[in-house]
Wavefront OBJ file of the C-alpha trace (Angstrom):
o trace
v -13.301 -1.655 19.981
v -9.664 -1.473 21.690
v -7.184 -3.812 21.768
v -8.862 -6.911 22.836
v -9.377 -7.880 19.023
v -5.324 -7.635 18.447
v -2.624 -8.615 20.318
v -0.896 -4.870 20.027
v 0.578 -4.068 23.427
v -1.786 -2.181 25.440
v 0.616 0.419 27.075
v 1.509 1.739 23.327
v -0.597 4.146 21.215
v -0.186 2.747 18.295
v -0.939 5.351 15.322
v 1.199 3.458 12.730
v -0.772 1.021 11.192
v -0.554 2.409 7.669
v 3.391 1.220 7.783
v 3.114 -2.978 8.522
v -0.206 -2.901 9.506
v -1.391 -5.451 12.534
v -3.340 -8.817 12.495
v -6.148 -9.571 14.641
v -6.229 -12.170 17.033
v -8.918 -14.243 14.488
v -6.885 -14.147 11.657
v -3.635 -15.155 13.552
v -5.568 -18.186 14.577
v -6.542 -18.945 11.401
v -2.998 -18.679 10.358
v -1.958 -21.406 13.047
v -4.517 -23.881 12.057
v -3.354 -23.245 8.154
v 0.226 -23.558 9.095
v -0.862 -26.585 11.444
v -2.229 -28.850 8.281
v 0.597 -27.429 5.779
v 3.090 -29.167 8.045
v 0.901 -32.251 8.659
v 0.795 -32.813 4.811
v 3.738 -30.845 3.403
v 3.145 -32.239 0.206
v -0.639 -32.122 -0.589
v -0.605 -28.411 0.931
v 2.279 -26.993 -1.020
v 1.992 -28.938 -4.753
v -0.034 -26.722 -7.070
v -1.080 -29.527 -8.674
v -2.866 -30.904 -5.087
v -4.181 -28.857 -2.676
v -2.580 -25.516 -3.258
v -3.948 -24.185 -6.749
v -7.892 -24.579 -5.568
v -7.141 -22.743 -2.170
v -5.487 -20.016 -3.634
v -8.095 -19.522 -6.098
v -10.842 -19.628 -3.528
v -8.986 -16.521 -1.969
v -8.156 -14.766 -4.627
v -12.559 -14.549 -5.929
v -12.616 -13.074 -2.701
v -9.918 -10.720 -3.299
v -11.636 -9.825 -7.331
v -14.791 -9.434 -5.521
v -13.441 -6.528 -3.183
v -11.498 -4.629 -5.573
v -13.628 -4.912 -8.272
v -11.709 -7.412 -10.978
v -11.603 -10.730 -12.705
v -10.356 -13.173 -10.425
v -8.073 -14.698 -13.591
v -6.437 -11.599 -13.825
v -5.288 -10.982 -10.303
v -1.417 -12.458 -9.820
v 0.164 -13.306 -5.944
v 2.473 -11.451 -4.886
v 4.755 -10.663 -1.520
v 3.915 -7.085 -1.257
v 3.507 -4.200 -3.657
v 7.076 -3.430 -4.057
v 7.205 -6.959 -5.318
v 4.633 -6.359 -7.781
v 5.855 -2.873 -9.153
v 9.455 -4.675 -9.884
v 7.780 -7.289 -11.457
v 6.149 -5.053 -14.076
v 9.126 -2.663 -14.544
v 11.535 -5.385 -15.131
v 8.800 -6.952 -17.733
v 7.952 -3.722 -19.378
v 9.371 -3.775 -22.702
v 11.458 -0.159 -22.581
v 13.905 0.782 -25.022
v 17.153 3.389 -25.035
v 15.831 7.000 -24.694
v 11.990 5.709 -23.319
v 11.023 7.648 -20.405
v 9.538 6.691 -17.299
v 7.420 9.410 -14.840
v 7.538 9.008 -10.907
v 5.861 11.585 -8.542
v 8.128 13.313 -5.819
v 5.419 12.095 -3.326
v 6.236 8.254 -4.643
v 7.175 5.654 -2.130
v 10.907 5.365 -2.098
v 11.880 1.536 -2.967
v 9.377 1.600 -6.117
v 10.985 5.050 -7.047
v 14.396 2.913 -6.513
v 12.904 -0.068 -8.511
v 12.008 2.679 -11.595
v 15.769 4.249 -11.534
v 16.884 0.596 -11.626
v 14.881 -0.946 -14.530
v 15.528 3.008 -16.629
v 19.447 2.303 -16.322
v 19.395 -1.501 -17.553
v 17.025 -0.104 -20.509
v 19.029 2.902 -21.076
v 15.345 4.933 -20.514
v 15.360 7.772 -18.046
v 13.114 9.107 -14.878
v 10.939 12.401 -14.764
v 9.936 12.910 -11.743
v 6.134 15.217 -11.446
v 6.364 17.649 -8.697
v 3.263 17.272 -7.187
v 2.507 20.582 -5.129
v 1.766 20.026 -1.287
v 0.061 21.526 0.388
v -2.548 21.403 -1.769
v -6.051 22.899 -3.182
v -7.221 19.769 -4.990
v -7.041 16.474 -6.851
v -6.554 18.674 -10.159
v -3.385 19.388 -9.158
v -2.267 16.131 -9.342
v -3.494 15.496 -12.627
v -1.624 18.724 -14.368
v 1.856 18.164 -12.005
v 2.112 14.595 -13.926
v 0.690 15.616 -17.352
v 3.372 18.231 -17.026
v 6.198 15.703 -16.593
v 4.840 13.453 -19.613
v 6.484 13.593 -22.690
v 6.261 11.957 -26.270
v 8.820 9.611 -24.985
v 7.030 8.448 -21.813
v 6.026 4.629 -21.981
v 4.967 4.223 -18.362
v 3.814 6.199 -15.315
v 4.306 4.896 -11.835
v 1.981 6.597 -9.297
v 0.732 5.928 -5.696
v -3.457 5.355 -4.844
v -2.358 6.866 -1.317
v 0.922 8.447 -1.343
v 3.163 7.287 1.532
v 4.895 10.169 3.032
v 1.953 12.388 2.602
v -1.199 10.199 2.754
v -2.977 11.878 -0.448
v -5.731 9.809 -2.128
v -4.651 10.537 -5.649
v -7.247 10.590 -8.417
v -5.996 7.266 -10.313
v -8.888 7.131 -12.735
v -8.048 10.899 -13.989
v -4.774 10.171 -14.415
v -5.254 6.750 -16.442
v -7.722 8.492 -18.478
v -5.357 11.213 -19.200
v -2.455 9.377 -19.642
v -4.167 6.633 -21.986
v -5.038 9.783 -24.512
v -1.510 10.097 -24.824
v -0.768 6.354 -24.929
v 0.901 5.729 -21.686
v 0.637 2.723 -19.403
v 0.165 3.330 -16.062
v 1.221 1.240 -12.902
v -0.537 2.111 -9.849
v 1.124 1.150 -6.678
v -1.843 0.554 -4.049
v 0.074 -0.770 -1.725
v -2.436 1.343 1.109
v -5.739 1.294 -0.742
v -7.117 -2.213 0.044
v -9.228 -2.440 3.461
v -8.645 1.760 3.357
v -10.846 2.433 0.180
v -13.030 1.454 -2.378
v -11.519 0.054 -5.291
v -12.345 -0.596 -8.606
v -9.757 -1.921 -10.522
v -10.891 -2.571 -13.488
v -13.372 0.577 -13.793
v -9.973 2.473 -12.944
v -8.572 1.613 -16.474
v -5.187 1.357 -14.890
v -2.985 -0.973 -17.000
v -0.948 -2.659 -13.835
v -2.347 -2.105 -9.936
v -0.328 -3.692 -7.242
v -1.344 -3.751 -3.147
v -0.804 -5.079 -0.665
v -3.129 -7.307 2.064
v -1.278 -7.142 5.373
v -1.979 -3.375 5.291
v -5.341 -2.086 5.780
v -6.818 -5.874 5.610
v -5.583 -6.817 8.457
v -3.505 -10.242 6.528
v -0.686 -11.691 8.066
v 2.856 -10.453 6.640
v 3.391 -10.851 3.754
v 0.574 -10.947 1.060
v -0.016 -9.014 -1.890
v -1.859 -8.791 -5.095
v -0.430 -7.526 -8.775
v -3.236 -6.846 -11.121
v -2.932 -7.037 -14.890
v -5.265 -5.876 -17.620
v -5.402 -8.910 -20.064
v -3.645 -7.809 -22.668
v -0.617 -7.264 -21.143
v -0.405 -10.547 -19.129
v 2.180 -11.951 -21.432
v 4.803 -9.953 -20.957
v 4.490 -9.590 -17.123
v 6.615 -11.666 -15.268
v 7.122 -12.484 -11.615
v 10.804 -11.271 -10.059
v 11.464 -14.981 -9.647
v 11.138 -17.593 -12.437
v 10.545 -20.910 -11.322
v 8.658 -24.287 -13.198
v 6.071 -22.866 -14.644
v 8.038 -21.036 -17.592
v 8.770 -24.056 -19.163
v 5.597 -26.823 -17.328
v 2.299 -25.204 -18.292
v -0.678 -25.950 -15.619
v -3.929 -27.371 -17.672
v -6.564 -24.880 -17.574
v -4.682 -22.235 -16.102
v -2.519 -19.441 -17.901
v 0.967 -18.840 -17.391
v 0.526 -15.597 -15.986
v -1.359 -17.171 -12.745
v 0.931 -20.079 -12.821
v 4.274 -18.287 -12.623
v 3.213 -16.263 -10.337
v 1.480 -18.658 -7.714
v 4.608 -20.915 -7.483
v 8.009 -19.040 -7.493
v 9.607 -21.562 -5.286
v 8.811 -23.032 -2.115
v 7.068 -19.956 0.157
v 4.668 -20.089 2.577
v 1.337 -19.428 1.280
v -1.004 -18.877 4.382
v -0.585 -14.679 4.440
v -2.780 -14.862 1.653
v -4.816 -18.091 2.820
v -5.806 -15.804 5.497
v -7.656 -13.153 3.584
v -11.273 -14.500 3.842
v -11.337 -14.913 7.232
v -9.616 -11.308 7.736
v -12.229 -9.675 5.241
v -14.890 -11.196 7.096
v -13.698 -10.300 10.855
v -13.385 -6.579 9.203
v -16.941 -6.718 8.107
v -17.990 -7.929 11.414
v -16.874 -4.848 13.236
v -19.180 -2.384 12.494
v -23.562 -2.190 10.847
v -22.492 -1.682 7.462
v -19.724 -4.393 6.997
v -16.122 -3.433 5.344
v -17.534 -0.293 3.910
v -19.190 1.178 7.644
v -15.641 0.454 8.863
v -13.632 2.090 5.851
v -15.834 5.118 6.192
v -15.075 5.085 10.580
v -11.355 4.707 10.155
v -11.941 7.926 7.917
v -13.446 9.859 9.904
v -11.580 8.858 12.982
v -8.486 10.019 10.486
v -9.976 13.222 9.522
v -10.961 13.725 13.176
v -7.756 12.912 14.352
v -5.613 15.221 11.899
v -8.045 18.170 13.847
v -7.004 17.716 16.998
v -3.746 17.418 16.100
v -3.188 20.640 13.791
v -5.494 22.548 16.708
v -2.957 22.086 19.253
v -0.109 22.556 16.450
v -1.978 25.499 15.389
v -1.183 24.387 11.585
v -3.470 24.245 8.456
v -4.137 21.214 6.814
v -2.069 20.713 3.860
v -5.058 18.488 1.935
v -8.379 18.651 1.619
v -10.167 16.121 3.608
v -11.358 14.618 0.691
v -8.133 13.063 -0.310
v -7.369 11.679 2.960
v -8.034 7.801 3.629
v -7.226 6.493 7.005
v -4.028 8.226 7.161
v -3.270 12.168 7.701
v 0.134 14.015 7.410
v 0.497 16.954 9.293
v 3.651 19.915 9.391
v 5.898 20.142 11.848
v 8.390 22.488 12.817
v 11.402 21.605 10.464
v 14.001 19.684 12.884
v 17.449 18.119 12.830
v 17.787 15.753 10.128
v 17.460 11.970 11.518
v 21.158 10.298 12.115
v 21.707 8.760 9.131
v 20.120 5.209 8.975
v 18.281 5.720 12.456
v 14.956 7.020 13.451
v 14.131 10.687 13.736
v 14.897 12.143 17.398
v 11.900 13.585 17.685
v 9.962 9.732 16.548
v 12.576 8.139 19.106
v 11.425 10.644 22.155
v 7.478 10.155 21.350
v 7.726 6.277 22.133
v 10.872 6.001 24.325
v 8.865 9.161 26.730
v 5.277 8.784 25.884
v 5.166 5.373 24.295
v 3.555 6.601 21.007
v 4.343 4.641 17.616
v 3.929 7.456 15.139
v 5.948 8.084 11.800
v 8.317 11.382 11.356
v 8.985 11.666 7.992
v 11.621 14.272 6.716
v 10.402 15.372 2.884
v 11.106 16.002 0.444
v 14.274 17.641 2.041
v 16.052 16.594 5.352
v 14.939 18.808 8.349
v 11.929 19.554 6.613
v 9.578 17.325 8.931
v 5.759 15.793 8.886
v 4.179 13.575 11.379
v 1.371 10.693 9.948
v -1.245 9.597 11.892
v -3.225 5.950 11.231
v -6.510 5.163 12.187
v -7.797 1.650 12.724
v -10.343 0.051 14.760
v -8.501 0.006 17.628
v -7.838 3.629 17.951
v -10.200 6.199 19.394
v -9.853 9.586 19.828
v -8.227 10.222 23.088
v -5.141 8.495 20.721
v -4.365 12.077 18.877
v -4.927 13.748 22.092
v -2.581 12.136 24.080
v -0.117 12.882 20.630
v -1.208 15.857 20.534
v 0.059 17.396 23.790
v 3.153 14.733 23.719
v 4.080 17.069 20.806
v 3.630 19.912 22.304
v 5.797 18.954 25.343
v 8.266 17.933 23.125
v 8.709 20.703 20.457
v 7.987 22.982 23.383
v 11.514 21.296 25.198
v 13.332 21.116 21.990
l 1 2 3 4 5 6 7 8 9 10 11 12 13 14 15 16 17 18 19 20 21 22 23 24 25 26 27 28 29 30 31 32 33 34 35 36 37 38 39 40 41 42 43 44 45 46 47 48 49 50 51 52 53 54 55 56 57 58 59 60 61 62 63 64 65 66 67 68 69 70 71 72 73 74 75 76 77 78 79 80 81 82 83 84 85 86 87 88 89 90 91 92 93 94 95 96 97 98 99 100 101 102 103 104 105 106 107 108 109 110 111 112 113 114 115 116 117 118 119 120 121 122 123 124 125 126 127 128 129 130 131 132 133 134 135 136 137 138 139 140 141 142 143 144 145 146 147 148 149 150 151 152 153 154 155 156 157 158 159 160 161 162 163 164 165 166 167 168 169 170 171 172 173 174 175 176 177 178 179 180 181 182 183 184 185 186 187 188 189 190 191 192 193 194 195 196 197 198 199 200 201 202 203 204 205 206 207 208 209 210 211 212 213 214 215 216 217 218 219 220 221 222 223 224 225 226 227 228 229 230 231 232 233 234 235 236 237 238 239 240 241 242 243 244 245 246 247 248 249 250 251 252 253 254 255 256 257 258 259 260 261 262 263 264 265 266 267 268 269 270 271 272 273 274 275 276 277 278 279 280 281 282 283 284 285 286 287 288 289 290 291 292 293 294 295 296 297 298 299 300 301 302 303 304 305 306 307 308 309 310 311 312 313 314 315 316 317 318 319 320 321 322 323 324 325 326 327 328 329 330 331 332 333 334 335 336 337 338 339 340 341 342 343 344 345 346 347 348 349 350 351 352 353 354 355 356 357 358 359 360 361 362 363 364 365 366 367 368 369 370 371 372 373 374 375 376 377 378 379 380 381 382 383 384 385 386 387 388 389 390 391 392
């Protein structure tokens, strides 16, 4: 199951998925022939009123369906980060409010939350969330710690990006709604990687994205929004429907499935890329969720063997992704990629992440695992890094 289904370039070892993820060959075809009748009928493709509301919609029950919502309650977006501004910049905070982030939080929705705390006047706890680490309990406590009687809203991570930790969302909604706080989960990794159950989650706001793990062209996302907040959320761009309602349809879905003209077929795609995933392996999506996992978990051994490191999670809350310790390095020049990142493809053509956190020099590598990997992947990275930290 190499490279034949994508059109990734077959001299690379490509163990980055987790950061744009890559499209099949299928679902880029499917793209053409979508982008192929929107410009042979601009018009009838594009107007919501036409064409564009009932395709959308078709996509999107397939999109409820997998992660376990109502379809009316499941917005467009372009990505996650797109979805967590549009609910921080919605959420009705006032002076002295408080808003909790995780130190393991992805940086431009940690950004986004510093951003919409200063127009408010609110301020940013951050949870130190211990890693390495014994279990999901610690999770829990580090951001129950950080909570206050002031906190409105916590911001957390399904899978955490520099660290790849499956956090226990529906332990922290449940906590966190006992002390009435809102939570927005950023799942910007958990479609195609896990199971998801939105709505069983309890979380007030869950945001992902489909060009990840699903395999969708860039850029498509999702923003999901419990009902009874859906009139206050807004999308980052206001467009028509503010002031033209659609019949039938609420202005939640309309706003955010026309923000101005924008090319719809990322999304469009998602049926036929669910169903090529499903095809893969006996077992459909869930067979090949559970083999990118273990591929992952088998992957992060190999690795750490010839490291000789420990793992810094259980591999319970790993997904498709591992991160792994390295020796702490120079600090990457600043707005480049890590030397040690740069050697691994420019010497051994390896795509693989180096991430320096929480402090600079203190360095991690993260491995992906998709259908086109196999093992001998992490063994070639394995002894590349040994060759290099060995030289350096």
């Amino acid at each position: 199951m190499r490279h034949e289904h994508w059109t990734l370039h077959p001299e690379v070892t490509f163990l980055n998925h987790g950061s744009f993820g890559a499209t099949p060959r299928v679902v880029l075809e499917e793209q053409r022939r979508l982008r192929d009748a929107l410009e042979r009928e601009p018009l009838r493709f594009l107007a919501p009123e036409r064409d564009l509301e009932p395709k959308l919609d078709a996509a999107r029950e397939r999109l409820a369906g997998l992660i376990g919502a109502r379809s009316e309650d499941v917005a467009i977006v372009r990505n996650a980060t797109d979805g967590c501004n549009a609910v921080l910049h919605s959420f009705p905070f006032s002076e002295g409010d408080e808003i909790v982030i995780t130190d393991h939080g992805y940086r431009a929705c940690n950004n986004a939350a510093a951003h919409a705390a200063e127009r408010a006047g609110a301020r940013v706890r951050v949870a130190q969330i211990p890693f390495p680490l014994v279990g999901p309990d610690e999770v829990v406590g580090a951001i129950a710690a950080a909570c206050t009687d002031r906190t409105r809203l916590i911001l957390v991570d399904h899978v955490t990006s520099p660290t790849a930790l499956v956090l226990p969302i529906a332990d922290i909604v449940r906590d966190a709604h006992a002390r009435g706080i809102r939570v927005l989960v950023d799942a910007a990794h958990a479609p195609g990687m896990l199971p998801m159950d939105v709505a069983a989650s309890g979380a007030d706001y869950t945001t992902g994205n489909l060009h990840k793990w699903l395999c969708c062209p860039k850029v498509a996302g999702f923003l999901h929004v419990r009902e009874e907040h859906q009139g206050t959320v807004r999308p980052t761009t206001i467009s028509h429907a503010a002031t033209a309602a659609r019949p039938g349809r609420s202005r939640f879905l309309a706003e955010f499935d026309w923000t101005g003209t924008f090319d719809p077929t990322p999304f469009l795609c998602l049926p036929r890329a669910l169903d090529f995933l499903s095809s893969l392996r006996p077992g459909g999506l869930e067979a090949h969720m559970a083999a990118n996992h273990a591929l992952a978990v088998d992957g992060a051994r190999v690795v750490r063997a010839a490291l000789g490191v420990e793992g810094p999670a259980p591999d319970s809350m790993l997904g498709s992704m591992a991160t792994l310790p390295l020796p702490d390095g120079p600090p990457a020049p600043e707005g480049r990629t890590d030397l040690l990142q740069q050697r691994l493809f420019e010497h051994h053509r390896i795509e693989v992440p180096i991430a320096h956190w929480p402090v600079p020099g203190k360095r991690w590598v993260r491995i992906s695992a998709q259908a086109f990997n196999e093992n001998e992947d992490y063994e070639r990275l394995a002894a590349a890094l040994v060759e290099e930290l060995g030289a350096g």
